[in-house]
C-alpha positions in Angstrom: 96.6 112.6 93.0 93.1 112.1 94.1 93.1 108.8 91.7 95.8 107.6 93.9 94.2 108.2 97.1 90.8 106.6 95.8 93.1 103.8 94.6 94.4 103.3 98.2 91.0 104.3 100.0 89.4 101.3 98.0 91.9 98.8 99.2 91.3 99.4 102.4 87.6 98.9 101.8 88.7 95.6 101.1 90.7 95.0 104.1 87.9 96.2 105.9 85.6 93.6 103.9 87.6 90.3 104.3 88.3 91.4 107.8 84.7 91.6 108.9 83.7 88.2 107.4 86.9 87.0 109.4 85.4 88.8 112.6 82.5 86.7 112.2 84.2 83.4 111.6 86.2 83.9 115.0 85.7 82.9 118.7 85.0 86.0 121.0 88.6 86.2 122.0 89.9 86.0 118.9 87.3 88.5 117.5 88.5 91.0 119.7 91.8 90.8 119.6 91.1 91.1 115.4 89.4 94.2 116.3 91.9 96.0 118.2 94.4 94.9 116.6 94.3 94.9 112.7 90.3 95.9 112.3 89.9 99.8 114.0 93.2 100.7 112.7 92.5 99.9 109.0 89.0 101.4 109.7 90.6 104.7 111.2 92.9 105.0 108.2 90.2 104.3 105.9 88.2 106.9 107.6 90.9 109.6 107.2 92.2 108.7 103.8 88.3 109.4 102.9 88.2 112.5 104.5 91.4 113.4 103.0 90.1 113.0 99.4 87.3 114.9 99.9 89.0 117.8 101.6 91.9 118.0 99.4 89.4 117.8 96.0 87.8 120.8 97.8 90.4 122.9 98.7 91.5 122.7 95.0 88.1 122.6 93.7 88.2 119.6 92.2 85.0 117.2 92.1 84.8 114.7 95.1 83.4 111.1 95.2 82.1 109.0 97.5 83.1 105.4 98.5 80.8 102.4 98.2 82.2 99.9 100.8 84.0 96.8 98.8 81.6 93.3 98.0 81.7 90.7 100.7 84.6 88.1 100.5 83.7 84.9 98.8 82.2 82.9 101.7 84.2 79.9 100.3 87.4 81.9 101.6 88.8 80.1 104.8 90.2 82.3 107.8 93.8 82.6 107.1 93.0 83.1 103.7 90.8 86.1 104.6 93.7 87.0 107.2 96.0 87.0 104.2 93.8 89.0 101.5 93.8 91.4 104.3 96.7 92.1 104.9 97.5 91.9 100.8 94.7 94.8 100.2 96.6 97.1 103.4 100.1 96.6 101.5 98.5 97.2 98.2 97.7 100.6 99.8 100.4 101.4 101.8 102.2 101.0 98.2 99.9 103.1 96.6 100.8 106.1 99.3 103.7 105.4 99.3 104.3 105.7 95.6 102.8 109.2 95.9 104.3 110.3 98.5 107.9 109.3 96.4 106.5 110.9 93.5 106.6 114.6 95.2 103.4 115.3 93.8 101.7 116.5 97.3 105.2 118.5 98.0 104.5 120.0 94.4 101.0 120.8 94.8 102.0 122.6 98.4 99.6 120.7 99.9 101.4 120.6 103.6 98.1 118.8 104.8 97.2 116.4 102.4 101.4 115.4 103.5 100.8 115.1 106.9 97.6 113.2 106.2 99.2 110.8 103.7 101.8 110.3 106.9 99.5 109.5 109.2 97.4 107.1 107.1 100.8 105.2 106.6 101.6 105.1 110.2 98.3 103.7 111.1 98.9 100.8 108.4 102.4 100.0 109.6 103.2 96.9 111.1 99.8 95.6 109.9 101.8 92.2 108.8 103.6 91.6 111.9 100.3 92.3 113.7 98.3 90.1 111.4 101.2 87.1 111.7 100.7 87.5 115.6 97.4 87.2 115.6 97.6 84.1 113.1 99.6 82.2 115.5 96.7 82.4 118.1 93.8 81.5 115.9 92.6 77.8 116.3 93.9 77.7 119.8 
């Protein structure tokens, strides 16, 4: 279980990565609106799915980790193609949860926390796409 929540948590990092080279790339405007609308929600989820790891690997005494924060995107990467990997790493991680959370592993473990957690993180990460594809139509205007 903790594999699968360090699978997700490090897609996110990468979210978070291509994001913040795409913050950089974008007009003051458009920066913001990438922030509030895609960047602090991937950053919260990431913040809690981390959190979650490490609390759940201590309440069943299990050895935690720590998270290095993913390489920067390849500066030959254009914006919507950062846009894109973005939103490719949050569904890759949204999967990931999701797969567990259809495995009935956390329901098996009795881990009422780590479920509510897992349900949370996914609600922060839903409607990512729609947000991103929003936000796409505005860039370059």
């Amino acid at each position: 279980m903790l594999d699968a929540l360090a699978e997700a948590a490090e897609q996110l990092s990468v979210a978070l990565s291509a994001l913040s080279e795409l913050y950089e790339r974008l007009d003051e405007l458009s920066a913001d609106a990438l922030e509030t609308q895609l960047f602090r929600p991937v950053q919260i989820a990431y913040g809690r799915l981390q959190r979650s790891h490490g609390e759940f690997a201590q309440r069943s005494s299990l050895p935690g980790r720590t998270f290095a924060p993913a390489p920067a995107a390849a500066p030959a990467h254009g914006v919507r193609e950062l846009l894109d990997g973005a939103v490719a790493a949050v569904g890759a991680a949204d999967q990931s949860l999701a797969n567990l959370q259809d495995s009935m592993l956390p329901v098996e473990v009795g881990d009422t926390q780590l479920r509510a957690e897992l349900e949370q993180v996914r609600s922060m990460l839903g409607g990512t796409r729609s947000r991103a594809r929003e936000l796409q139509r505005t860039l370059g205007r």
